[in-house]
MIGUGU-217073 format. One record per residue: residue in three letters; z, y, x of N, C-alpha, C, CB in turn; residue number from 1. Coordinates in steps of 0.02 Angstrom, whole numbers, always signed. Glycine has a CB too. Layout:
N
{Ala; {Z; Y; X}; {Z; Y; X}; {Z; Y; X}; {Z; Y; X}; NUM}
...
END
This chain:
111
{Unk; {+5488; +5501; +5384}; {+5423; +5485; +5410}; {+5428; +5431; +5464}; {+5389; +5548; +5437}; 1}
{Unk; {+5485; +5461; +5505}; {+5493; +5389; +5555}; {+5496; +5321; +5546}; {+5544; +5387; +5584}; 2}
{Unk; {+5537; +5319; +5478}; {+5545; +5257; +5453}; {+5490; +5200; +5421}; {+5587; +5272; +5409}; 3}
{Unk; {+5464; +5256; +5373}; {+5383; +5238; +5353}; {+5351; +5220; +5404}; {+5339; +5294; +5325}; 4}
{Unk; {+5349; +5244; +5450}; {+5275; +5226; +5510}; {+5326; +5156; +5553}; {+5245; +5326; +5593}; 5}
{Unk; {+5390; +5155; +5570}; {+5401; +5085; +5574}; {+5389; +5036; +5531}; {+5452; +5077; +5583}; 6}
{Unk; {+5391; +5047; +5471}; {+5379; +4992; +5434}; {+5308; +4979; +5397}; {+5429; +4994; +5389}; 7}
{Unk; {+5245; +5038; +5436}; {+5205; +5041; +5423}; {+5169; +5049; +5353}; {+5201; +5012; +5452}; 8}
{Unk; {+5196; +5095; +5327}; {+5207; +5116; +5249}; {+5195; +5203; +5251}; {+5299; +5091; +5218}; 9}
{Unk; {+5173; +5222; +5327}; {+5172; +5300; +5310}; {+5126; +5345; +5256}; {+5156; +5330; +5371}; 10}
{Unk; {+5093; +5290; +5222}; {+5046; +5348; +5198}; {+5078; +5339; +5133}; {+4955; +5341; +5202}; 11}
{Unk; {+5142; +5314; +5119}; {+5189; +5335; +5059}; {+5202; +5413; +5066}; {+5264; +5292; +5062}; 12}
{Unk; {+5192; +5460; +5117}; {+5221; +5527; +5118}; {+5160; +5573; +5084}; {+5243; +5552; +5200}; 13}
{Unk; {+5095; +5533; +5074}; {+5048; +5573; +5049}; {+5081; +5602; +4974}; {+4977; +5530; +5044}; 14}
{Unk; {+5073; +5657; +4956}; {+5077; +5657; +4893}; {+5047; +5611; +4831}; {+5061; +5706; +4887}; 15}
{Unk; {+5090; +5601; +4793}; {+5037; +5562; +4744}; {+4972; +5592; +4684}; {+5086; +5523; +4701}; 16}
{Unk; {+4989; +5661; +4700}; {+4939; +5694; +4658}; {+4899; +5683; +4690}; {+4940; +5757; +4638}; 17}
{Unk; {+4871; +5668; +4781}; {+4802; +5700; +4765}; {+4768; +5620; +4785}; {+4773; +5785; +4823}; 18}
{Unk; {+4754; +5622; +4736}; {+4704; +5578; +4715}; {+4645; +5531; +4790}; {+4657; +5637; +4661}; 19}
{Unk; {+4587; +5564; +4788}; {+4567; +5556; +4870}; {+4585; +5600; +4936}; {+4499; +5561; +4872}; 20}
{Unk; {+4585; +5535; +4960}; {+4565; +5580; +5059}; {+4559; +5558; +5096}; {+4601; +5620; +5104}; 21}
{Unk; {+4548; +5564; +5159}; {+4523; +5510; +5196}; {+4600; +5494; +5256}; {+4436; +5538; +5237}; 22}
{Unk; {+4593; +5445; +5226}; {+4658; +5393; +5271}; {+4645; +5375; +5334}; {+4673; +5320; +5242}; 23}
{Unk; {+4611; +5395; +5373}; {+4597; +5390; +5438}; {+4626; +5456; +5457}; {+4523; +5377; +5456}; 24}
{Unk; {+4620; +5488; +5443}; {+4631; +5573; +5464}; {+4699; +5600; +5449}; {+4580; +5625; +5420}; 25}
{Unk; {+4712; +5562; +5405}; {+4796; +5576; +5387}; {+4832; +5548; +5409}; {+4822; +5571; +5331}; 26}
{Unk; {+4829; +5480; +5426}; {+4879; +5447; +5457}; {+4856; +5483; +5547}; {+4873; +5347; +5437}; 27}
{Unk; {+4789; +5511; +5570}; {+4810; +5534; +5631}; {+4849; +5618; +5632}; {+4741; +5530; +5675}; 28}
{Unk; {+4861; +5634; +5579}; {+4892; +5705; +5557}; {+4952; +5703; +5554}; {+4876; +5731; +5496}; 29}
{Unk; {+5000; +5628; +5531}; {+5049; +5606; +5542}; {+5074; +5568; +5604}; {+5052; +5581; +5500}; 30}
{Unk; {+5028; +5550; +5638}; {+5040; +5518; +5702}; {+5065; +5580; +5748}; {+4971; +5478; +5730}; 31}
{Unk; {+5016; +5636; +5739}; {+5020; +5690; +5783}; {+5091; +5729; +5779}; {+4961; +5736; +5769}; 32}
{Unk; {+5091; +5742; +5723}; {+5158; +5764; +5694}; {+5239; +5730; +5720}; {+5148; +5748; +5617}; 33}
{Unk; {+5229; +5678; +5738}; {+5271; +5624; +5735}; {+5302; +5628; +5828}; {+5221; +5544; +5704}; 34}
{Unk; {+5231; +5659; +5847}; {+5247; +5661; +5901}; {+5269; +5732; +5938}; {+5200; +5631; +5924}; 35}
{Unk; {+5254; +5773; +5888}; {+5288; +5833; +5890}; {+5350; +5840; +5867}; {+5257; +5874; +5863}; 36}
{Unk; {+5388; +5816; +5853}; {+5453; +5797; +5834}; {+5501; +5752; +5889}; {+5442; +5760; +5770}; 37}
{Unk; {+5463; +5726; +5940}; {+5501; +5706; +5991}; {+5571; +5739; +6009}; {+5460; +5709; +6042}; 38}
{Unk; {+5640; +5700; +6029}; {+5685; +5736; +6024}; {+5698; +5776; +6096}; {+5738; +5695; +5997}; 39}
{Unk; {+5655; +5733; +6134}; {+5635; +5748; +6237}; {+5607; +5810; +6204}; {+5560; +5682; +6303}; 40}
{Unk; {+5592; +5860; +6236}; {+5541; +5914; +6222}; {+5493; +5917; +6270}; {+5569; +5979; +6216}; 41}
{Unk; {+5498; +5882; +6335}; {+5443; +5866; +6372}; {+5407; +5820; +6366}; {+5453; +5861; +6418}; 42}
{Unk; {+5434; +5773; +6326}; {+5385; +5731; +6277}; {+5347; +5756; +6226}; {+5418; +5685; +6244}; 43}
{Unk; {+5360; +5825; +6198}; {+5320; +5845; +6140}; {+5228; +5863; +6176}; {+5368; +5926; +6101}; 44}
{Unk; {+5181; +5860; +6132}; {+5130; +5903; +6158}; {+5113; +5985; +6143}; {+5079; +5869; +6141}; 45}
{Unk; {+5088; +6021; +6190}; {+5091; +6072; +6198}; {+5046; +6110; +6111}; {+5061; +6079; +6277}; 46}
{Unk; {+5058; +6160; +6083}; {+4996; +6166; +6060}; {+4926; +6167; +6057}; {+4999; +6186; +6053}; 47}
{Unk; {+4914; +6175; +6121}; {+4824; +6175; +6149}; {+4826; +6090; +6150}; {+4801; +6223; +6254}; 48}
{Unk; {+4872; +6039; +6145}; {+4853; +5969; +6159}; {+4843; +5952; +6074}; {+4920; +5917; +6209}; 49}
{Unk; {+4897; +5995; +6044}; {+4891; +5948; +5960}; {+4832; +5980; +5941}; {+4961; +5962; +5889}; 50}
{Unk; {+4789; +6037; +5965}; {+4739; +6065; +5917}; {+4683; +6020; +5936}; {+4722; +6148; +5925}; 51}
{Unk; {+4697; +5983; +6003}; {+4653; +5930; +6041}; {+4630; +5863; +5993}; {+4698; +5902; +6109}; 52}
{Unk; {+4711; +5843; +5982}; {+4726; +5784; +5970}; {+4713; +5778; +5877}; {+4805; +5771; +6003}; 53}
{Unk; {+4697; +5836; +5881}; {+4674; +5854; +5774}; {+4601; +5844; +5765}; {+4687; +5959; +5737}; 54}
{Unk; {+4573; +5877; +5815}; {+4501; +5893; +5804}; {+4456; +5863; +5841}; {+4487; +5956; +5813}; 55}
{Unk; {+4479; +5813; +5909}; {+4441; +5769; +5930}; {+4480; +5718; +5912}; {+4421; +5773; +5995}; 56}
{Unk; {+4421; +5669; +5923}; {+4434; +5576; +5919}; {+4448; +5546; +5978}; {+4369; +5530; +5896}; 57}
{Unk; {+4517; +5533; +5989}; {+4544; +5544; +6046}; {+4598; +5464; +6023}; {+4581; +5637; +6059}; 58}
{Unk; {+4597; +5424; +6077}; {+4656; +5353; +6033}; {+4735; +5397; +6062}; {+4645; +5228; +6088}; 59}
{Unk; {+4780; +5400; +6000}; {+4842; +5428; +6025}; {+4888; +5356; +6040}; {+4878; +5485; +5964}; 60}
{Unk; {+4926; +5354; +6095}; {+4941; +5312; +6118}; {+5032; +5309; +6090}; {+4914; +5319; +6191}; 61}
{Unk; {+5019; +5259; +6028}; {+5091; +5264; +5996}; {+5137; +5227; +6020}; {+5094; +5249; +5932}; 62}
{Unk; {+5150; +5174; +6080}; {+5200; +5164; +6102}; {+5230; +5215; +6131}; {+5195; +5122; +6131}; 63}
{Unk; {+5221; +5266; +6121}; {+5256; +5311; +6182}; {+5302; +5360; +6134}; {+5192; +5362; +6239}; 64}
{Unk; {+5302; +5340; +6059}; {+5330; +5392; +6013}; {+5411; +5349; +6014}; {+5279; +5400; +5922}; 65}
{Unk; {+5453; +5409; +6022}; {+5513; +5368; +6015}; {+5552; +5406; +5954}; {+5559; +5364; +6090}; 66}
{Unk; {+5604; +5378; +5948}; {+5630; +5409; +5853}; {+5647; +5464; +5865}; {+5701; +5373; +5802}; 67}
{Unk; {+5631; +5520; +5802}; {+5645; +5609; +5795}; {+5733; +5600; +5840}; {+5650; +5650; +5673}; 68}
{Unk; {+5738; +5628; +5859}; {+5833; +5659; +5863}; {+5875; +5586; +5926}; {+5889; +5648; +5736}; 69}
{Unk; {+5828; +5547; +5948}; {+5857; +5509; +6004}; {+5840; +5548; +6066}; {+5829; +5435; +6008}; 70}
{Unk; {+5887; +5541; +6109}; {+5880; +5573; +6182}; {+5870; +5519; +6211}; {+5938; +5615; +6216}; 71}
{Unk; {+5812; +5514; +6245}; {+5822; +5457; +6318}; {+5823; +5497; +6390}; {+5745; +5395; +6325}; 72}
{Unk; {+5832; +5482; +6423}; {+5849; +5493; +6503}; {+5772; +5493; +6517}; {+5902; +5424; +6551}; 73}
{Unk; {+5754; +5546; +6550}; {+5667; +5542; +6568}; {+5656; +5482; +6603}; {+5634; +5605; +6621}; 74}
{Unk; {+5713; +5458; +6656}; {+5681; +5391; +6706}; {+5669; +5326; +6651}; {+5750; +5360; +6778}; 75}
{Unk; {+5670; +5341; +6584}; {+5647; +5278; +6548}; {+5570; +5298; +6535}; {+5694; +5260; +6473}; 76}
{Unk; {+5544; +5357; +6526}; {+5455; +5380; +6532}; {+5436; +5377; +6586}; {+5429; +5450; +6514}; 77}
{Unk; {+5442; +5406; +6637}; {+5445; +5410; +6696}; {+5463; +5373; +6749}; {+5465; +5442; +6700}; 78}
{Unk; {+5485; +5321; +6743}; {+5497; +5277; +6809}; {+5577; +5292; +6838}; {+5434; +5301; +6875}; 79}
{Unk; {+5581; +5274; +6894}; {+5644; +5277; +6923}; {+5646; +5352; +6956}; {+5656; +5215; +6976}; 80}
{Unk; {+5575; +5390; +6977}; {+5577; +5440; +7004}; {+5590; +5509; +6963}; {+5525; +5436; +7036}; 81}
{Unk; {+5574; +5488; +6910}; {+5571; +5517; +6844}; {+5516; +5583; +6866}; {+5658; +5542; +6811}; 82}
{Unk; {+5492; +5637; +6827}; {+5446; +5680; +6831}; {+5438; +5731; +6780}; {+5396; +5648; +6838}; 83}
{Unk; {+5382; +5785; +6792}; {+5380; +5810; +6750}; {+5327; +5820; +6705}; {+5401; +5844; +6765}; 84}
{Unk; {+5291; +5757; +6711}; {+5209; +5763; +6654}; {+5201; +5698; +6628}; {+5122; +5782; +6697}; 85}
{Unk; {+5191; +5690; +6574}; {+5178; +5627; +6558}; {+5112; +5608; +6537}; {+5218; +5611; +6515}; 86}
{Unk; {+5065; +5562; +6569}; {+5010; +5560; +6575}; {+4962; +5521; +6520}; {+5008; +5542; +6632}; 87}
{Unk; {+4991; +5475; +6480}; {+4965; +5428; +6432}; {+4983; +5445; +6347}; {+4997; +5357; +6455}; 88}
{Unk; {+4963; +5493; +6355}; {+4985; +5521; +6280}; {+4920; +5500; +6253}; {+5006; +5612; +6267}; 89}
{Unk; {+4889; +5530; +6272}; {+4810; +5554; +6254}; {+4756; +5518; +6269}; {+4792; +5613; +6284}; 90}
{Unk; {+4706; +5474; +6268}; {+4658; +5464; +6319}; {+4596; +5457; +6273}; {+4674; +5400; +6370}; 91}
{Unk; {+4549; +5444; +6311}; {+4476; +5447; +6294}; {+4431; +5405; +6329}; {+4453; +5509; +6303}; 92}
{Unk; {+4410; +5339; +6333}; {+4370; +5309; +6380}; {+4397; +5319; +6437}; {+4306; +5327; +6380}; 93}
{Unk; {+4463; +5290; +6457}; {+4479; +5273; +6513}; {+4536; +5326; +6541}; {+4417; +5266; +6552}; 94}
{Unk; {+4507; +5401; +6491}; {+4510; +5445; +6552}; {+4579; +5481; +6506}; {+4426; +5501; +6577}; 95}
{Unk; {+4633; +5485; +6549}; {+4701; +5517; +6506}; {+4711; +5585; +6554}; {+4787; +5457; +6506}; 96}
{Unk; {+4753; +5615; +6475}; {+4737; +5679; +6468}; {+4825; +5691; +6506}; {+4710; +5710; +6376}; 97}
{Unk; {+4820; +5740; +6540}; {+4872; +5771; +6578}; {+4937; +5811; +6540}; {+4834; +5820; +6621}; 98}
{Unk; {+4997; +5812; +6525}; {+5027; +5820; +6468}; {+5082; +5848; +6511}; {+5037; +5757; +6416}; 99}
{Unk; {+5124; +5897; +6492}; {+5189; +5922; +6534}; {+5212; +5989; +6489}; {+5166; +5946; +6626}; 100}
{Unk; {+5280; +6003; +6506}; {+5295; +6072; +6473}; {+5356; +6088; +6508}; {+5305; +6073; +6389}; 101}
{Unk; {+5342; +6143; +6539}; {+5399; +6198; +6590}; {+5475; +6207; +6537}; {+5351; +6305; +6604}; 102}
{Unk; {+5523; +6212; +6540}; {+5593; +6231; +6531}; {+5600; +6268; +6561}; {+5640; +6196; +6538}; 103}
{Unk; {+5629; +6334; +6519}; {+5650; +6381; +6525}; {+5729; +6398; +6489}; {+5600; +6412; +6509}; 104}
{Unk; {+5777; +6419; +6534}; {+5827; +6441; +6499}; {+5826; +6518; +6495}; {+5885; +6414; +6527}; 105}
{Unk; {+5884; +6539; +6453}; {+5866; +6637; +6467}; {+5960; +6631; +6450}; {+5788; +6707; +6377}; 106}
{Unk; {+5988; +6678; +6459}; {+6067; +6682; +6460}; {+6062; +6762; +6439}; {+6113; +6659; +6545}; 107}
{Unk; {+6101; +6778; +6380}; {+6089; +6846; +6345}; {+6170; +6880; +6364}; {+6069; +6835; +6245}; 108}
{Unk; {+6184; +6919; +6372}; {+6246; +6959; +6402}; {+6230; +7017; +6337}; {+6239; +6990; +6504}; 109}
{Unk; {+6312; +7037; +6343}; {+6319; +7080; +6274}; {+6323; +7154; +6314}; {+6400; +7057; +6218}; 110}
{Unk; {+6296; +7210; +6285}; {+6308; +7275; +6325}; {+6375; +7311; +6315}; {+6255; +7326; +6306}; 111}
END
């Protein structure tokens, strides 16, 4: 899919059976997707953001998708201070949507 949407060919992943659908809506079904696959996981969006980013008309801001399974160093999203929300995922007339996700580790011991 990554590859397709670089070379701007993603709606080769549609199946070819089905006949109609609307290509506005799929390629944002794949956009969304695409970005849920981020290999950062604080780059991914939360579920309450993708059910956002499905069902409203919202511009998703695709420079910010980087390839499935690359790691970057957060201070390349984030600045030199680096952080923990990333703010331009999402926006709507001006106004961008607030984006972040907590890490948690857990360490399991055997009885």
């Amino acid at each position: 899919a990554w590859k397709l949407q670089q070379e701007n060919r993603v709606l080769e992943i549609v199946d070819e059976e089905l006949e109609e659908y609307p290509e506005a809506e799929v390629l944002r079904f794949i956009k969304v997707a695409l970005f849920c696959t981020q290999a950062t996981a604080s780059n991914r969006p939360s579920m309450t953001q993708v059910v956002e980013m499905l069902s409203k008309r919202k511009h998703l801001n695709e420079d910010l998708l980087t390839e499935p399974g690359i790691l970057r160093k957060p201070d390349h999203l984030f600045g030199a201070k680096g952080g923990s929300s990333l703010s331009t995922l999402v926006s709507q007339d001006n106004a961008s949507m607030q984006m972040g996700s907590a890490i948690s580790m857990s360490q399991l011991y055997p009885r």
